[in-house]
N, C-alpha and C positions, 0 to 999 in steps of 0.2 A: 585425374589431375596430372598422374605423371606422366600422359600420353601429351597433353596437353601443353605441357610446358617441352615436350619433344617438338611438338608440332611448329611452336613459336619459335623455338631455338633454330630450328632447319629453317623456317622462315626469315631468319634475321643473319643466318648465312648467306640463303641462297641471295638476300640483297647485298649484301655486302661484294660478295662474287661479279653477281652482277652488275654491279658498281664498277670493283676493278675491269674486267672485263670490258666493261664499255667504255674507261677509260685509257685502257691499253687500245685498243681497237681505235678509237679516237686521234692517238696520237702516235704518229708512223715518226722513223725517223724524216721521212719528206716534209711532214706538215710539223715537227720540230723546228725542223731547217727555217722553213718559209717563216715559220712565230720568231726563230731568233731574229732572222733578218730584219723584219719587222720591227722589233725591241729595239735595234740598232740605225734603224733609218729615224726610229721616233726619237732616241736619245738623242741624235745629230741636229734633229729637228727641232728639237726645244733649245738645244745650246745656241742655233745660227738664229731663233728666234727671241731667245732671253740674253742676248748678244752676250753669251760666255765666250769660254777660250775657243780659241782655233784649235788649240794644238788636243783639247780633250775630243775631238772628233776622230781624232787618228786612232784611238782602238776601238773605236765602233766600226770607224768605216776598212779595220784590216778586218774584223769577223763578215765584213759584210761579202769580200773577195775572200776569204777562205771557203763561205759556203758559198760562194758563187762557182767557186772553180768543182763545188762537189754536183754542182745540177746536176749533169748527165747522169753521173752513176746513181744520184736520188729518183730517176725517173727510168728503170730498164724493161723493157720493151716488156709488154704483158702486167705490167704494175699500175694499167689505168683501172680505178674505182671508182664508182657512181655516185661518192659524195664525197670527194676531195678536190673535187673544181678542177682536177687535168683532164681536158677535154683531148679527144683521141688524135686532134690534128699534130699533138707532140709525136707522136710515133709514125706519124704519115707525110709531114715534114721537117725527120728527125735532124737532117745538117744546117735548117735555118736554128732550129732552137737550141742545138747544141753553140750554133752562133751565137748567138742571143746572150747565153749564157757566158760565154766568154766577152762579151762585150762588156754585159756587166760586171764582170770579174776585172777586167782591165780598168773599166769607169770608176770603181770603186778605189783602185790600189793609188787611181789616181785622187782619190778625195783623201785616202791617208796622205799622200803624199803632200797636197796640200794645206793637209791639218798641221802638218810640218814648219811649211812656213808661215804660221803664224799670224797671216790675215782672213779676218773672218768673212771681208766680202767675197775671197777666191774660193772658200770650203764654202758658202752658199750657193755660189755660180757652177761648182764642180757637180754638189750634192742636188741642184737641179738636172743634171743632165745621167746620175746616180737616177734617179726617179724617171726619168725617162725612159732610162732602160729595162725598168722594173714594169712600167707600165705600157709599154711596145712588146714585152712579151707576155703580160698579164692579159692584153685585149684580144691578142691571135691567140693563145693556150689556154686561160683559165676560165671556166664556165663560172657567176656569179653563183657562189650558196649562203644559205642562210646562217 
């Protein structure tokens, strides 16, 4: 009996472990980054669509050029994985996507800045050309996963 309730107890650790484990392994600070920005394109995206404020897009869209300007150093050479969708042409045409990433970073600061002045058709027309940039480097860099 008392082996028994050993047996279960080590079982109901080792999933536990395994749990964290494959939750930590799951989430890099890279695939952090990419979820916040995310978070933050959606929240812009519901405000320019539920025609909220202008000016609430401006702390989404300054998180979105803070982790834009950290790309590079979230992606350093040798840190491509086979299930985080960075496909290996980032490191093989690393001064465009460092491009890339600065454009975004730029496109962004300018959609805060936009948030700034208070029209929500210019944070719409900004936050489109925000998503452009996002999806010009998603098509050449990120492999689709499940």
């Amino acid at each position: 009996m008392m082996r028994m309730k050993l047996l279960i107890g080590a079982a109901a650790v080792a999933a536990v472990l395994g749990g964290v484990a494959a939750q930590v392994v799951a989430e890099t600070p890279r695939s952090g980054a990419m979820k916040e920005m995310g978070k933050n394109m959606k929240a812009i995206k519901e405000l320019i669509s539920g025609n909220g404020s202008a000016a609430d897009a401006g702390a989404p869209a300054q998180k979105i050029a803070e982790i834009a300007a950290k790309i590079p150093d979230l992606f350093p050479q040798g840190s491509d994985a086979p299930d985080d969708g960075a496909k290996a042409e980032i490191w093989q045409n690393w001064d465009d996507f460092a491009a890339k990433a600065k454009s975004l970073q730029a496109e962004a600061t300018m959609l805060a800045s936009a948030a700034g002045g208070g029209d929500l058709a210019t944070v719409g027309a900004q936050f489109e050309k925000v998503g452009g940039t996002c999806g010009a480097c998603h098509k050449q860099y990120r492999e689709k996963t499940n």
